[in-house]
C-alpha positions in Angstrom: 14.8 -57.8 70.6 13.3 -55.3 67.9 14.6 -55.1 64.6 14.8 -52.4 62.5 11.6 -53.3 60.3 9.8 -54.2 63.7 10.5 -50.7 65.4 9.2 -48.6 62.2 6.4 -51.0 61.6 5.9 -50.3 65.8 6.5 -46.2 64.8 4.3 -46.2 61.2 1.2 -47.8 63.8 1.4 -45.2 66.5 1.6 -42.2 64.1 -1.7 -43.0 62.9 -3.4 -44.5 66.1 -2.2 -42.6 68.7 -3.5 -38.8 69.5 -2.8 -38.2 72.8 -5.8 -39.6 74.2 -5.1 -43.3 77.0 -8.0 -44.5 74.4 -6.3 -44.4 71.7 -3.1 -45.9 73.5 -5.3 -48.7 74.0 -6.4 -49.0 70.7 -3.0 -48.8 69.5 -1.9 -51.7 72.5 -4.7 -54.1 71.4 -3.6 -53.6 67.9 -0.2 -54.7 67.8 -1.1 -57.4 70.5 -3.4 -59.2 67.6 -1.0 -58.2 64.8 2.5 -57.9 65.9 4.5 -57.8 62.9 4.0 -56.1 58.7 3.8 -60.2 57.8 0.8 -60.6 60.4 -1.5 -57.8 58.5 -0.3 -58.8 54.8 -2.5 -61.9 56.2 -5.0 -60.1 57.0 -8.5 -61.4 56.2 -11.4 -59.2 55.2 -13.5 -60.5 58.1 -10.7 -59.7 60.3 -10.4 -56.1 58.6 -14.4 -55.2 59.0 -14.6 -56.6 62.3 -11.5 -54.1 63.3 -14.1 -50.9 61.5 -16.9 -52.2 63.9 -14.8 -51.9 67.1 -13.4 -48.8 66.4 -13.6 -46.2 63.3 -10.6 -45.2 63.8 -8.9 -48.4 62.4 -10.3 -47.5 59.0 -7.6 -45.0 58.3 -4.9 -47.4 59.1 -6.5 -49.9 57.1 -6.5 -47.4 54.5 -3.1 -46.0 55.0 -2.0 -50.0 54.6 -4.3 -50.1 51.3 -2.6 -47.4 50.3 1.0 -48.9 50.9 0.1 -52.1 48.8 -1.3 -50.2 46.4 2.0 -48.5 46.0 3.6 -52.2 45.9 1.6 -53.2 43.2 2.3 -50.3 40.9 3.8 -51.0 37.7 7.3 -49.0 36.6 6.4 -48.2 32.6 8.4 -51.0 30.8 6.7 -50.1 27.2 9.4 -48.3 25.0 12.2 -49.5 27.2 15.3 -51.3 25.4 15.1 -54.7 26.5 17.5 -56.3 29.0 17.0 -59.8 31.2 18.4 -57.6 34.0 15.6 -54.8 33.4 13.0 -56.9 33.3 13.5 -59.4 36.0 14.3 -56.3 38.6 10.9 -54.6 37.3 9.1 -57.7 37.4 10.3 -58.5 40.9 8.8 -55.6 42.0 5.8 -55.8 39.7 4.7 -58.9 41.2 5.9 -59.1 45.0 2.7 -59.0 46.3 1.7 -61.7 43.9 0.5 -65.6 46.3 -0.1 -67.1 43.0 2.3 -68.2 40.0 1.7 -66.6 36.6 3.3 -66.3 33.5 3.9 -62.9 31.5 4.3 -62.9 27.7 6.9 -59.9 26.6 7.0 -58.5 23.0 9.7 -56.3 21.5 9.9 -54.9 17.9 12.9 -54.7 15.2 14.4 -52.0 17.3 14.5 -54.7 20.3 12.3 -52.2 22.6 9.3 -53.6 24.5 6.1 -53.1 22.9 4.0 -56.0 24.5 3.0 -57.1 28.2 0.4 -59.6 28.8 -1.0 -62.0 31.8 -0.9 -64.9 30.1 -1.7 -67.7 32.6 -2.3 -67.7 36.2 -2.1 -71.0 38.4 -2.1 -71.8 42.1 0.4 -71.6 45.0 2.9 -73.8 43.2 1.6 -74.4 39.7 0.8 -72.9 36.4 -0.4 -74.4 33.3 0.9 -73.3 30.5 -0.1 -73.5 26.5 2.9 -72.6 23.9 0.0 -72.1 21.6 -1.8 -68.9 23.5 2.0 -67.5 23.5 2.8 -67.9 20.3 -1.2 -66.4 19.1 -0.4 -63.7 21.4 2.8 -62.9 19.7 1.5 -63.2 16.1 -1.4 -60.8 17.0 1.2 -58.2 18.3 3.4 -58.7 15.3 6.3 -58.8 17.6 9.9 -59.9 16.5 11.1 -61.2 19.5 9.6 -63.1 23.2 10.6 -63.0 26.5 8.6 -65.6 29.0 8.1 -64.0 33.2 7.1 -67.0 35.5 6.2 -65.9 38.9 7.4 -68.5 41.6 6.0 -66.6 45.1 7.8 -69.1 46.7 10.8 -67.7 46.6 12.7 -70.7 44.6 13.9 -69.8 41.1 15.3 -72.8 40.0 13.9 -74.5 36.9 12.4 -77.6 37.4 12.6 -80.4 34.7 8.8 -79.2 33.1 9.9 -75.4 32.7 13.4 -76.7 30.9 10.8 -78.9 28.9 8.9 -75.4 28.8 12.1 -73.4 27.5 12.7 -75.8 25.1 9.3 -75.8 23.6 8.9 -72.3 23.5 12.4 -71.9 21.8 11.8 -74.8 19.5 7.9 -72.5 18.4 9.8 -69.4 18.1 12.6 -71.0 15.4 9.8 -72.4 13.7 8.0 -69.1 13.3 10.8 -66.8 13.0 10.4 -64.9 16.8 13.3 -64.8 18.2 13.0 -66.3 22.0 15.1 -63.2 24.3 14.4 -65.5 27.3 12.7 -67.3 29.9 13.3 -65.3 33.2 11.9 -66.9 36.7 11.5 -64.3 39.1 11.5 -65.0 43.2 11.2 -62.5 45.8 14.7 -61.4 45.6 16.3 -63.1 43.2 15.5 -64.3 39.5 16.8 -66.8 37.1 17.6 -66.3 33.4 18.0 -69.1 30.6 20.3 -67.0 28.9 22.1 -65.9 31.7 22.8 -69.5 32.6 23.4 -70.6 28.7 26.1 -67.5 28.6 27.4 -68.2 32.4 27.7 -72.6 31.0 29.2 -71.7 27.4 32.0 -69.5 29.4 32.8 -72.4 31.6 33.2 -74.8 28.4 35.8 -72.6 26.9 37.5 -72.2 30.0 37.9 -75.5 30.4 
């Protein structure tokens, strides 16, 4: 049974494979036989994508017309000069860095006024790891002269839930930015769908406590 994703993905193909010609409904058949769904081309390897150019020219505008999708993806929504918000950041980041198979952290800087002025790759690690040094943050905030911090860690796996070294991560961070006077906005870990704020869960805990 086709879903609605599988039918446009099926549409999106033919409209730039098929002409008309029983060719080029071949083309379009051997195609989706080897890659039947979006997730099987986001694999794609660039062995696999050249050897597709060889068979047939025609597969280099599709291949470009995907480029051009992920391109699209990976574009960044201007956060500079933006009041900051947890919920504004983690939603832009989400999208920033859907495309992203590796986790990083992201260094955010605002000013007096609390607007951001500052976004920086700090770290990148592997599929399920990132190392991270409080000391490169805190540098990279002194540099930028920025009054306050917000930490972005990319898990592509989907799970936002802190693990027990990003709450000893928070709490170093926080602990560096009394010390130096920054204040620490927050430490926001976005998924796919879904993100996890410190302060968010602080507020969301403190309510509980006086409701009780």
């Amino acid at each position: 049974m086709f879903t609605s994703e599988s039918t446009q993905y099926l549409q999106l193909v033919s409209r730039i494979l098929i002409d008309g010609s029983e060719e080029a409904n071949v083309l379009f058949r051997q195609f989706i036989s080897q890659y039947p769904t979006p997730i099987s081309i986001k694999n794609m390897t660039n062995a696999e994508k050249d050897k597709l150019i060889e068979e047939d020219e025609r597969m280099e505008v599709l291949l470009a017309a995907i480029e051009l999708g992920a391109m699209v993806v990976r574009s960044q929504a201007p956060l500079l000069g933006h009041a900051y918000s947890s919920q504004l950041l983690s939603t832009e980041m989400m999208d920033r860095l859907s495309g992203e198979k590796q986790e990083s952290l992201y260094l955010v800087g605002t000013d007096v006024h609390n607007d951001i002025i500052d976004i920086k790759k700090m770290f990148v690690g592997g599929l399920s790891e990132c190392s991270v040094y409080p000391d490169r943050v805190f540098r990279r905030a002194l540099l930028q002269s920025v009054n306050g911090i917000a930490v972005v860690y990319n898990h592509p796996s989907g799970n936002v839930e802190p693990s027990s070294a990003d709450i000893a991560m928070i709490k170093r961070l926080e602990s560096g930015s009394r010390i130096l006077g920054i204040t620490f906005l927050d430490f926001l870990i976005i998924g796919q769908n879904s993100y996890y704020s410190w302060r968010e869960n602080q507020a969301f805990h403190k309510n509980e406590e006086e409701k009780s």
